[in-house]
VEXLOTI-453731 format. One record per residue (C-alpha): chain; x, y negated, z negated; residue number from 1. Coordinates in Angstrom, 1 decimal, padded with zeros to 4 digits. Layout:
<pts>
+------+--------+--------+--------+--------+
! senu !     px !     py !     pz ! drengu !
+------+--------+--------+--------+--------+
!    A !      X !      Y !      Z !    NUM !
...
+------+--------+--------+--------+--------+
</pts>
This chain:
<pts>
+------+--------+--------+--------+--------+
! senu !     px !     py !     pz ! drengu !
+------+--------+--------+--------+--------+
!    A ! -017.1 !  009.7 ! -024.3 !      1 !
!    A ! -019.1 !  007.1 ! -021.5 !      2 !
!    A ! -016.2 !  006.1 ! -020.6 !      3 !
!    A ! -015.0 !  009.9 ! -019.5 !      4 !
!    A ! -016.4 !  010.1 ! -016.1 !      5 !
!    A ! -015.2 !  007.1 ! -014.7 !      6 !
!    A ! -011.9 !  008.2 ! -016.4 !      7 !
!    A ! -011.9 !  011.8 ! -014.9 !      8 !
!    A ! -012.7 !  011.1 ! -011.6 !      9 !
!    A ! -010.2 !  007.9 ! -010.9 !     10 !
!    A ! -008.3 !  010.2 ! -008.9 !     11 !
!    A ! -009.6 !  012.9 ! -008.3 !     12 !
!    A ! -013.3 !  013.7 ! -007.1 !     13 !
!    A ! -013.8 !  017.1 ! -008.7 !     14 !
!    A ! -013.1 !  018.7 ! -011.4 !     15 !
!    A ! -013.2 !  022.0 ! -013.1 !     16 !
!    A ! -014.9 !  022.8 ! -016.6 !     17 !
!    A ! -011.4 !  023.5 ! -018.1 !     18 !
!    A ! -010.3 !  020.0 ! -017.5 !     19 !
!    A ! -013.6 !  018.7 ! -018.4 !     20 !
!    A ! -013.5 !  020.6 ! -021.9 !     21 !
!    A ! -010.0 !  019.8 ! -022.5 !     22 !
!    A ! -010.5 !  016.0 ! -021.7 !     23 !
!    A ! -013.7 !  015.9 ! -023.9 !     24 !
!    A ! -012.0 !  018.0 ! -026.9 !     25 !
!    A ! -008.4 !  015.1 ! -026.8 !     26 !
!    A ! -011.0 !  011.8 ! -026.7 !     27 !
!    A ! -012.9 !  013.6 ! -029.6 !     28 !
!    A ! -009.5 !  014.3 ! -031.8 !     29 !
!    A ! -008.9 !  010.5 ! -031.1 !     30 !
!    A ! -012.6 !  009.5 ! -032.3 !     31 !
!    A ! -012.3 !  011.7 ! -035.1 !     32 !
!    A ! -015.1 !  013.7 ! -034.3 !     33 !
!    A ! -015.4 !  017.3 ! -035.8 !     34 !
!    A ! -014.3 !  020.1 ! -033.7 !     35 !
!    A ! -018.0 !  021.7 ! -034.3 !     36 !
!    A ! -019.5 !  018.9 ! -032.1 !     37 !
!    A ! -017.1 !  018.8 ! -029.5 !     38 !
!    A ! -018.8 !  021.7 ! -027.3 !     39 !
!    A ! -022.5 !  020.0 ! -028.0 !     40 !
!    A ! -020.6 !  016.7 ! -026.3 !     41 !
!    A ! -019.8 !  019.0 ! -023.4 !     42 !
!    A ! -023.3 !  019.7 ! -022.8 !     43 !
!    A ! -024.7 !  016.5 ! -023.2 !     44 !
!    A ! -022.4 !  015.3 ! -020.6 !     45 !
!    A ! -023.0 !  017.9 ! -018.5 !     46 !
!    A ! -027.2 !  017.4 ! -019.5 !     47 !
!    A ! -027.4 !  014.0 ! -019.2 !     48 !
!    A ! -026.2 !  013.9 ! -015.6 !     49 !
!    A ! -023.1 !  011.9 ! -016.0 !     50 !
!    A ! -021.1 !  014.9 ! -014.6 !     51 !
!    A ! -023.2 !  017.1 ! -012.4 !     52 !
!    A ! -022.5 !  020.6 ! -011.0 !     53 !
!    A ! -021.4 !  021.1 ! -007.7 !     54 !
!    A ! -020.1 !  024.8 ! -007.4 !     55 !
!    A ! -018.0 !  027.8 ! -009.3 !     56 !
!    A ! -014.7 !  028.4 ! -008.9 !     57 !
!    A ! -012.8 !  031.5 ! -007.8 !     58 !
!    A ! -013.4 !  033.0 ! -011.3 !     59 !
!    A ! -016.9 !  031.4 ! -011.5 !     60 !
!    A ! -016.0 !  028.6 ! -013.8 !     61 !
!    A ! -018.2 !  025.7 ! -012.9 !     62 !
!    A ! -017.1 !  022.7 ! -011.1 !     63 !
!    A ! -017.9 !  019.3 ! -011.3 !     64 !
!    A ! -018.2 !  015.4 ! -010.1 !     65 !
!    A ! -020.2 !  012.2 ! -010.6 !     66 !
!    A ! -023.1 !  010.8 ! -009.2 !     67 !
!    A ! -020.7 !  007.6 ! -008.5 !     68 !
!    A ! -018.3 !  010.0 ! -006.8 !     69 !
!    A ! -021.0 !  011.4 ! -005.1 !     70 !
!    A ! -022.5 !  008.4 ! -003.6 !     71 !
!    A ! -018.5 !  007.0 ! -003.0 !     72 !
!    A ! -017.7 !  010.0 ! -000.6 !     73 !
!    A ! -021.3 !  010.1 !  001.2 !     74 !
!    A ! -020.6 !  006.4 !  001.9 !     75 !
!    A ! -016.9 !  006.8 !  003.3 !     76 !
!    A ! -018.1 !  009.2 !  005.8 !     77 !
!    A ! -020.8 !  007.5 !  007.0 !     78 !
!    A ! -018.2 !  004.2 !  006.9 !     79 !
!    A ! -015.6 !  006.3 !  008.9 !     80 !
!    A ! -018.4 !  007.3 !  011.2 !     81 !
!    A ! -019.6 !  004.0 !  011.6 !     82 !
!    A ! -015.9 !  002.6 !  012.4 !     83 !
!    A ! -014.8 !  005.4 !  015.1 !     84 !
!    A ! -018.5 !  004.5 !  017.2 !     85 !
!    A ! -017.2 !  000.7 !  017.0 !     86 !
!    A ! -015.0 ! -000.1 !  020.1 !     87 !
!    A ! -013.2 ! -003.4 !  021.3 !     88 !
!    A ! -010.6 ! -004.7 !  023.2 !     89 !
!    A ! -007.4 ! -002.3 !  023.3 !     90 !
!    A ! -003.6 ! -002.7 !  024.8 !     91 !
!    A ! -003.2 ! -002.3 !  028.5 !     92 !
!    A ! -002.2 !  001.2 !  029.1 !     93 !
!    A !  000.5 !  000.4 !  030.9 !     94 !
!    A !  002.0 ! -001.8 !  028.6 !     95 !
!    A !  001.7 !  001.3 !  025.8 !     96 !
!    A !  003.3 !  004.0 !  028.2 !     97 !
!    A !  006.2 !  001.0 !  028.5 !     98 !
!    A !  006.8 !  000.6 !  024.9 !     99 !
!    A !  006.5 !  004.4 !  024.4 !    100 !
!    A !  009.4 !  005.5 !  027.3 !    101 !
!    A !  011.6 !  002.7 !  025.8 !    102 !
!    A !  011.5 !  004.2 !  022.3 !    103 !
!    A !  011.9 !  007.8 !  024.3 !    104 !
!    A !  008.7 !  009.1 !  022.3 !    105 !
!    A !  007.6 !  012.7 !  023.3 !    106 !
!    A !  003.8 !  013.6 !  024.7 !    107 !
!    A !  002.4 !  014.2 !  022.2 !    108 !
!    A !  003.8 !  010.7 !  020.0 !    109 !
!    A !  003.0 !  008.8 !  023.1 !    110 !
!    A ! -000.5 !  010.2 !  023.5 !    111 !
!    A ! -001.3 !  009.1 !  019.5 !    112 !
!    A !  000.5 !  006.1 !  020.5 !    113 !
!    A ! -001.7 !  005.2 !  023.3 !    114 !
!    A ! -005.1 !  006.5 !  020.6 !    115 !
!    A ! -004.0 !  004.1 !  018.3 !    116 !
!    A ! -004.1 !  001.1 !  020.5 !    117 !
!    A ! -007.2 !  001.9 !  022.1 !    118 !
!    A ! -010.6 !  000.8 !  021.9 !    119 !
!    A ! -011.6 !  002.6 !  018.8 !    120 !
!    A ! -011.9 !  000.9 !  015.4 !    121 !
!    A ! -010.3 !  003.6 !  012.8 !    122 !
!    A ! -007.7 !  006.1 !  014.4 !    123 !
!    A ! -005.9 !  009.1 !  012.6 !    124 !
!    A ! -002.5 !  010.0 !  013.3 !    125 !
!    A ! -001.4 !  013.7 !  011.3 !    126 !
!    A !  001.8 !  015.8 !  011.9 !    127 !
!    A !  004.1 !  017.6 !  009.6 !    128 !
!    A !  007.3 !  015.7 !  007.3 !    129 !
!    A !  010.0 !  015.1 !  010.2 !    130 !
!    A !  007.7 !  014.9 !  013.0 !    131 !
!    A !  008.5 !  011.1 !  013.4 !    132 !
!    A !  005.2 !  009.3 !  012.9 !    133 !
!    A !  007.1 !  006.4 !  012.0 !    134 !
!    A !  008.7 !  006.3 !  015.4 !    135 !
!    A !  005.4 !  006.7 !  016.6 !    136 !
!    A !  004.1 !  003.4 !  014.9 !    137 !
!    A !  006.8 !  001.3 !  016.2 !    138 !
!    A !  005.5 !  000.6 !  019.9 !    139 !
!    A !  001.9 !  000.6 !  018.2 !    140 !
!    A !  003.0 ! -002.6 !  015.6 !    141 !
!    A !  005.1 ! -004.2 !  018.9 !    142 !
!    A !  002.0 ! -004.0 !  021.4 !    143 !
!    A ! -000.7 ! -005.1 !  018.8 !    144 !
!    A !  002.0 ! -008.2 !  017.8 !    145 !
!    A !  002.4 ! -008.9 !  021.1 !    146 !
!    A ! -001.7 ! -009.1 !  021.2 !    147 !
!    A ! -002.0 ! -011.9 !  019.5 !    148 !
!    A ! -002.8 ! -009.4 !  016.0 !    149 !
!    A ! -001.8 ! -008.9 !  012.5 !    150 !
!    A ! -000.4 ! -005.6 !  011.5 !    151 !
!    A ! -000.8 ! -005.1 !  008.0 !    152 !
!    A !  000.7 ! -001.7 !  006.0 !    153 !
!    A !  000.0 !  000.1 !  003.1 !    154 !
!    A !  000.7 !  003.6 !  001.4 !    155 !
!    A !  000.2 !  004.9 ! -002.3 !    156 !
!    A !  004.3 !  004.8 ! -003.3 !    157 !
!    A !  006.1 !  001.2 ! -003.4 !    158 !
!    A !  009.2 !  002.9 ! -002.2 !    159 !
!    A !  007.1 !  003.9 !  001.0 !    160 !
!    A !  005.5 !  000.6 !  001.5 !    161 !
!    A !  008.8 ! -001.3 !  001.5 !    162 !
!    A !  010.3 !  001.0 !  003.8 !    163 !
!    A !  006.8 !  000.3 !  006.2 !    164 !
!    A !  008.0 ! -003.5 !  005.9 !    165 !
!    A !  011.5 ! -002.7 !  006.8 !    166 !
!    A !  011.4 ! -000.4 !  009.2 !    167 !
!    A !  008.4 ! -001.7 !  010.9 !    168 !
!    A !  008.9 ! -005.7 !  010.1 !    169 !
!    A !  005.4 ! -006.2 !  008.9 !    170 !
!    A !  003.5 ! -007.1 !  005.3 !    171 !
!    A !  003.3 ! -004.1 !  003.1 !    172 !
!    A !  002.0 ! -003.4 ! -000.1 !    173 !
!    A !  001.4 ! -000.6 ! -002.3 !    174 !
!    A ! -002.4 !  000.9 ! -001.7 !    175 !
!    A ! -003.0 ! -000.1 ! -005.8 !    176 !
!    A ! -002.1 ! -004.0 ! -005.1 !    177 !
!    A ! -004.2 ! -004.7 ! -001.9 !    178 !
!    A ! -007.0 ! -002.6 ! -004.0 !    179 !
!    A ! -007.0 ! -004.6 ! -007.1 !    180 !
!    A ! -007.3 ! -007.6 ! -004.7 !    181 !
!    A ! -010.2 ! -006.6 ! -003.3 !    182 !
!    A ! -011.6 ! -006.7 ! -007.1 !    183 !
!    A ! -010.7 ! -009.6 ! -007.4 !    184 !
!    A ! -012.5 ! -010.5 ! -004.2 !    185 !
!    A ! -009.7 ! -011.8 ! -002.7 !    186 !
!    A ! -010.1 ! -010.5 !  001.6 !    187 !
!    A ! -006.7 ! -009.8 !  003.4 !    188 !
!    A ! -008.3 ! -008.4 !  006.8 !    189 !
!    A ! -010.1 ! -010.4 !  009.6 !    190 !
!    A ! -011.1 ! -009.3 !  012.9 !    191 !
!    A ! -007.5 ! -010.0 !  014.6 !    192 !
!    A ! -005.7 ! -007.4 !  011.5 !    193 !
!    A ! -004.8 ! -004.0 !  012.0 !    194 !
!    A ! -004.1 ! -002.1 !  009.1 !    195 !
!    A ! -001.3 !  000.8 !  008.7 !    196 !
!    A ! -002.2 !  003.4 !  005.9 !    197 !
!    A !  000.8 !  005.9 !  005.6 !    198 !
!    A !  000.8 !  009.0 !  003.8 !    199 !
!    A ! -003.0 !  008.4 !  003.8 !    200 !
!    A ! -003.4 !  012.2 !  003.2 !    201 !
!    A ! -002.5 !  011.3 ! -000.4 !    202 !
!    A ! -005.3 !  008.4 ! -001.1 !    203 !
!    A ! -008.2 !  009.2 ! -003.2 !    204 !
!    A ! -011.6 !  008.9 ! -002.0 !    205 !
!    A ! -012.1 !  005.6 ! -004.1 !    206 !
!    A ! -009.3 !  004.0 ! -002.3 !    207 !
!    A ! -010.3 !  005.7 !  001.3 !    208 !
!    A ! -013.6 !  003.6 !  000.2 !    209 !
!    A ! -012.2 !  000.7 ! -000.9 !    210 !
!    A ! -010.0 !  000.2 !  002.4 !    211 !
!    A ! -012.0 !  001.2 !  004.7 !    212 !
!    A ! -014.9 ! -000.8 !  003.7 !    213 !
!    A ! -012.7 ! -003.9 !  003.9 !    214 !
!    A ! -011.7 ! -002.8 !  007.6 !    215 !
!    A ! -015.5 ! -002.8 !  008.3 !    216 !
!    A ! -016.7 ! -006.1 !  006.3 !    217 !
!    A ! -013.6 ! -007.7 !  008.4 !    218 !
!    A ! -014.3 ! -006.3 !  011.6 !    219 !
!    A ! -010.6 ! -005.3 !  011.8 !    220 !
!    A ! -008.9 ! -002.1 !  012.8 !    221 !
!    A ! -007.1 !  001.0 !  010.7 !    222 !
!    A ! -005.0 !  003.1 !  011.5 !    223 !
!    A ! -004.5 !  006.3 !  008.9 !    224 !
!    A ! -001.4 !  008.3 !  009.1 !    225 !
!    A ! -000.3 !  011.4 !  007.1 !    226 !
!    A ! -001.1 !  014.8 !  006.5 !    227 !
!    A ! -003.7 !  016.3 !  004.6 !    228 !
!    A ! -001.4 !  019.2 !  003.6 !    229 !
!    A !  001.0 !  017.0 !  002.4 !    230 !
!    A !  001.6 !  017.8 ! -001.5 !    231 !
!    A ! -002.0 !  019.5 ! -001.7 !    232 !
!    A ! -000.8 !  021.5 ! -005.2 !    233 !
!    A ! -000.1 !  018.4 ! -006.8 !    234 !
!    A ! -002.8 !  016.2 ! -006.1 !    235 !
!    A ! -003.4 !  014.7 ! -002.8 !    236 !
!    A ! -006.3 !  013.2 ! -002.4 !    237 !
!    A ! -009.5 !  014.0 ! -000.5 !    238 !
!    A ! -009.9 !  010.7 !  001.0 !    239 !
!    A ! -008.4 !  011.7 !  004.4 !    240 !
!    A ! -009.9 !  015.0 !  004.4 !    241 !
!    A ! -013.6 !  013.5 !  004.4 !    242 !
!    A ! -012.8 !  010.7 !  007.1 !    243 !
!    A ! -011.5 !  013.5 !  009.6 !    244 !
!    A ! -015.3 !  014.6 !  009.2 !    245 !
!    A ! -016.0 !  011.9 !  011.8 !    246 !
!    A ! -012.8 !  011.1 !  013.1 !    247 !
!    A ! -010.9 !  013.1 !  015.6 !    248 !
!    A ! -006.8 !  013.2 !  014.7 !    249 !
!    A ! -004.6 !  013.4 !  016.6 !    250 !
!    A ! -001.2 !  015.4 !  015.7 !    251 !
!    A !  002.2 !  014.9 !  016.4 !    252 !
!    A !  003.3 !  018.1 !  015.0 !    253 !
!    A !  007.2 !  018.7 !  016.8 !    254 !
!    A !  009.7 !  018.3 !  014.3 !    255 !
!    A !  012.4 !  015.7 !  015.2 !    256 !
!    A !  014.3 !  014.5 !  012.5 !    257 !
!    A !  015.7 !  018.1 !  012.4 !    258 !
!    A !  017.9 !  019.4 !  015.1 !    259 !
!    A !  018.7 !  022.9 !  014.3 !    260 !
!    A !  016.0 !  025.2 !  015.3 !    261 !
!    A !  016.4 !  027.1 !  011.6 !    262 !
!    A !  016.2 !  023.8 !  009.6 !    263 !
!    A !  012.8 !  023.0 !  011.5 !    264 !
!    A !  011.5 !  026.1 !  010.5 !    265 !
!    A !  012.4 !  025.6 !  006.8 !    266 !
!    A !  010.5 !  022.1 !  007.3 !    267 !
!    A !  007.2 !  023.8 !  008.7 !    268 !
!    A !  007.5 !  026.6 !  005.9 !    269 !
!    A !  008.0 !  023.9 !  002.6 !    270 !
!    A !  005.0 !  022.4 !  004.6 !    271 !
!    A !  003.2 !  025.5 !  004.4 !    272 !
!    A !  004.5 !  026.3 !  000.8 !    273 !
!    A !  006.3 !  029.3 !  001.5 !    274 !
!    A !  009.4 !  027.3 ! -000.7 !    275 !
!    A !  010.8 !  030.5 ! -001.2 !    276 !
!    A !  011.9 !  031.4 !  002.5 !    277 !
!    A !  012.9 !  027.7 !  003.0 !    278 !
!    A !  015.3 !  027.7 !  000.3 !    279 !
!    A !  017.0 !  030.9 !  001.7 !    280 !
!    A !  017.2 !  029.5 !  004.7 !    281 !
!    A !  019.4 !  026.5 !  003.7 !    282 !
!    A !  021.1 !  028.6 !  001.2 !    283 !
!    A !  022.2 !  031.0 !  004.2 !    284 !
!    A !  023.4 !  028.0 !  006.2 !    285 !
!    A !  025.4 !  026.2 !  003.3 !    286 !
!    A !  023.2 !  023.3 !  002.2 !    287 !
!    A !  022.0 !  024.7 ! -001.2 !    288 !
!    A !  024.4 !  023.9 ! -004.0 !    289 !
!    A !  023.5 !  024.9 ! -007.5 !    290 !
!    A !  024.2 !  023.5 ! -010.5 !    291 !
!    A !  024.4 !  025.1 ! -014.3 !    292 !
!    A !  022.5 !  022.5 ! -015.3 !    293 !
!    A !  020.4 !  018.5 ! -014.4 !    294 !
!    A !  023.1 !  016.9 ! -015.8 !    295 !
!    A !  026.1 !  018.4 ! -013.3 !    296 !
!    A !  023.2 !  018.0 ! -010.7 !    297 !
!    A !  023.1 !  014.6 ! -011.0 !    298 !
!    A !  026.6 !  013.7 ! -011.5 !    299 !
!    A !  027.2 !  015.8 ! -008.0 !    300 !
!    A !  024.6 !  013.2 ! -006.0 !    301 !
!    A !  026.3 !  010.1 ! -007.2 !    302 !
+------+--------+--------+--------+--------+
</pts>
């Protein structure tokens, strides 16, 4: 049962009193303690301060987090504050609108381009799936390189951490390994690093923490790119959504990597979760095939 609010709140910051109940109710089954007690452990968790009540619900049901959630998030906004009123030496602006017109970059890419080689310590980068942020980074990693820096990336998924390291040619990791160095105390930024975070619209507040604390022990820079829609109904994390409390983002929201006009809309509306319309919209255009069953649908991809 101590263990519980740690346990609870490793990804997520709040929670509701149905997962608190349900979580309490499977670790008592495990400890063998009687049902009858179970709801008295609810309260005493709930009494004793190690969760602590921090608004209802739509239906009214209470919701809760941890005083060591609390203090995490109160400390990564005044950290991100901290970082975006920190300024030092940026690209040449010149050299930026170069690199951006040789990798044919829109506006609106080349204006987060030339944001995310400025003066300013912690920079966010947001635009919808397709949008080519990626694109974006690629005259960022060349002109900070060429700077004399080290351009470090990271993001939650392995898979999207090796792609950062092929696509981009730097060192990637998964967010979880650079994180469990840090326990370790083992320091990977100095003040001539600039970290990547992709996807950062997925990172929990502990690991918003955990990085950006780094960034500011090391004097380095970060920049954090994603979307803090991105997956929101099955967990993204908060992490982003508190930083952008003191950090301005700038969006690169026109949809590239699609060229009809119909598939871009299907994009933005999946975005939006309106799945329903997208999926008509490719099924109306020829690119939905069903299958009868996952079997057949796998056999069909390979």
């Amino acid at each position: 049962m101590e263990a519980l609010p740690a346990e609870l709140t490793e990804h997520e910051s709040v929670i509701d009193r149905r997962d608190l109940v349900r979580s309490v109710h499977a670790a008592g089954v495990n400890l063998g303690v009687p049902l009858s007690r179970l709801d008295r452990e609810v309260g005493q968790l709930v009494s004793s301060g190690a969760f602590v009540e921090i608004g209802r619900d739509a239906i009214g049901q209470a919701r809760y987090s941890t005083p060591e959630m609390i203090t995490i998030e109160h400390d990564l906004v005044a950290t991100a504050s901290r970082l975006a009123e920190r300024h030092g030496a940026g690209i040449d602006l010149s050299d930026i609108k170069a690199r951006c017109v040789a990798y044919c970059l829109s506006a609106e890419q080349t204006f987060a381009a030339e944001a995310a080689t400025g003066l300013s310590a912690i920079v966010v980068i947001e635009g919808a799936p397709g949008s080519g942020k990626t694109t974006t980074l690629a005259p960022i990693v060349e002109a900070w390189q060429a700077s004399g820096h080290r351009v470090i990336g990271t993001a939650t998924a392995w898979r999207v951490a090796r792609a950062l390291r092929q696509d981009l040619n730097i060192e990637a990791r998964a967010t979880a390994s650079w994180v469990e160095r840090l326990r370790k105390g083992e320091r990977f930024l100095d003040e001539k690093s600039v970290l990547i975070v992709d996807e950062a619209g997925l990172l929990s507040s502990r690991d918003m923490h955990a990085l950006l604390t780094e960034v500011e022990r090391a004097q380095a820079r970060v920049i954090l790119v994603g979307d803090r829609r991105q997956l929101q109904a099955i967990g993204a994390g908060p992490g982003l959504d508190l930083v952008v409390r003191s950090v301005e983002a700038r969006r690169v929201d026109t949809i590239v990597r699609q060229r009809d006009a119909w598939a871009r809309q299907a994009v933005t509306d999946f975005g939006a979760g309106r799945a329903g319309e997208a999926l008509d919209a490719f099924q109306i255009h020829g690119c939905l095939d069903e299958s009868p069953s996952y079997r057949i649908a796998l056999q069909r991809t390979i």
